[in-house]
C-alpha positions, 0 to 999 in steps of 0.5 A: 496323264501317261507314263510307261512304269505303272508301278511307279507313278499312277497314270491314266493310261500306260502306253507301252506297246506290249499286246501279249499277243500277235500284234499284228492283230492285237493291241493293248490299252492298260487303263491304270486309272481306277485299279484300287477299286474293291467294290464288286460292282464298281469294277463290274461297270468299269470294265464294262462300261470301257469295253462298250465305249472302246466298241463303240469307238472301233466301230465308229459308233460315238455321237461326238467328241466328248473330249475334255479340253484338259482331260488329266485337269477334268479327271482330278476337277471331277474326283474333287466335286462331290457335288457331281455338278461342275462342268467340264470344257469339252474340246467340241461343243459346251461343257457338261457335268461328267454325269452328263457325260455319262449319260450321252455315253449310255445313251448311245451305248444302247443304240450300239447294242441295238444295231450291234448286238453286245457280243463284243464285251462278252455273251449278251446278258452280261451287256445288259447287266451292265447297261441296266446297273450304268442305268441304275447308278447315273440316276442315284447320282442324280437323285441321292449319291448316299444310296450307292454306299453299297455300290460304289467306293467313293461313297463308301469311303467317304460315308465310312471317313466323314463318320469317324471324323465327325465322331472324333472330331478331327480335321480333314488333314489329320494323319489317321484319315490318311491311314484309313483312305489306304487301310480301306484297300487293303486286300487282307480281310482281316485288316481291309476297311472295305470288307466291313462297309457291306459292299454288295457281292457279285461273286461268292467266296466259293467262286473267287477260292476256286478262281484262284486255283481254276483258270477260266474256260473260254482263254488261252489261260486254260490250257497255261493253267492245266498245264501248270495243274498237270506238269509245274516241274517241267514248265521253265517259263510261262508267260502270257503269249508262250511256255517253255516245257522241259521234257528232258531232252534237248533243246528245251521246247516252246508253245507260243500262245499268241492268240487270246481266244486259242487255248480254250477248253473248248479249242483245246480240251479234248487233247489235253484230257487225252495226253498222259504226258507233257511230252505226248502232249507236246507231240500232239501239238507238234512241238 
């Protein structure tokens, strides 16, 4: 399923062609599907499990095609099973059951990090981590999916709305399991039902209070967030791939941002701890 407007419909992919960057380099692939997930852990493998396959494909490292027949069809056939056990058509060769799926995936992911490292989803402990946690929960699928009540959404979710029906005994179509399947993703702590299931942590409190205020070191987004900490009134425009300074003078001056690994404080750091100014600074950078 894919659609341009994510914030109106909820498609598997966005297609538009935006890569915030040089896109003679770049390109972006906004994955919509699973966006609502609250669960530390989940997200982790998500976005982990992702980079890996998306390296995996650019490296031309993939077993065989995997995929479905009718991909938007498996993906709700899938969401639907909590057996974990139908099959899904593939377009080569027989059906499988995602977890299936998901273990040919893996399988040939630790052959990928064998022959190419795991540098390419970041330093090399955090592909282990993820292969060792995608390890983990494939065989608590198979074996007792209760046990990743801590771990995964769904079966937090369901553990959480399967008690309260039972205790009330309501329909699955009653309104007030509608209104707990939305309360459960309420970002606010005080009214999220995620925050009481004990979902288990990979960050602190500390760590995502000071995130919110603290960009990360090694992207452009450091020099965009300490320019913002230092000099806010005389930024007019900050956006992913340039800000706009106004100096006071004329015109205004612009700072194109346009590769995601420039901008680090490592690259960058140095010069900014040595400029005063926003206007030194802009000098300095020779704009």
């Amino acid at each position: 399923e894919v659609w341009l407007e994510p914030t109106l419909k909820r498609p598997v992919v966005n297609p538009r062609d935006e890569p915030h960057a040089d896109a003679q380099r770049y390109r972006r692939l906004p994955v919509i599907v699973g966006d609502a997930n609250l669960s530390e852990v989940a997200t982790f493998l998500k976005v982990g499990t992702t980079a890996l396959v998306l390296s995996m494909i650019e490296d031309d490292f993939l077993p065989r095609d995997l995929t479905p027949v009718a991909p938007v069809a498996a993906l709700r056939r899938v969401s639907h099973d909590l057996t974990l056990r139908r099959p899904i058509d593939l377009v080569d060769g027989p059906s499988m059951t995602a977890i299936e799926m998901q273990w040919e995936y893996l399988d040939r992911a630790k052959k990928y990090a064998e022959v190419h490292g795991l540098e390419s989803i970041g330093a090399a402990d955090v592909g282990d981590e993820v292969l060792r946690l995608w390890e983990q929960v494939l065989t608590a699928l198979e074996t007792d999916p209760t046990s990743l009540a801590h771990q995964l959404d769904w079966v937090a979710k369901h553990r959480l709305i399967e008690g309260y029906r039972a205790r009330h005994d309501l329909r699955w179509d009653d309104p007030r399991l509608a209104a707990m399947d939305l309360q459960y993703h309420d970002l606010r702590p005080g009214r999220s039902l995620a925050a009481r299931v004990g979902l288990q942590r990979l960050t602190s409190d500390a760590e995502v209070a000071e995130a919110v205020t603290e960009p990360p070191t090694d992207t452009r987004a450091w020099f965009r967030g300490k320019c913002l900490q230092r000099w806010a009134g005389q930024i007019v425009a900050a956006n992913w791939d340039s800000m706009v300074f106004d100096i006071g003078d004329d015109p205004l001056r612009r700072v194109p941002m346009m590769d995601p690994t420039r901008g680090t404080e490592a690259h960058v750091g140095r010069l900014m701890a040595e400029s005063t100014t926003s206007a030194e600074l802009l000098d300095r950078l020779g704009q």
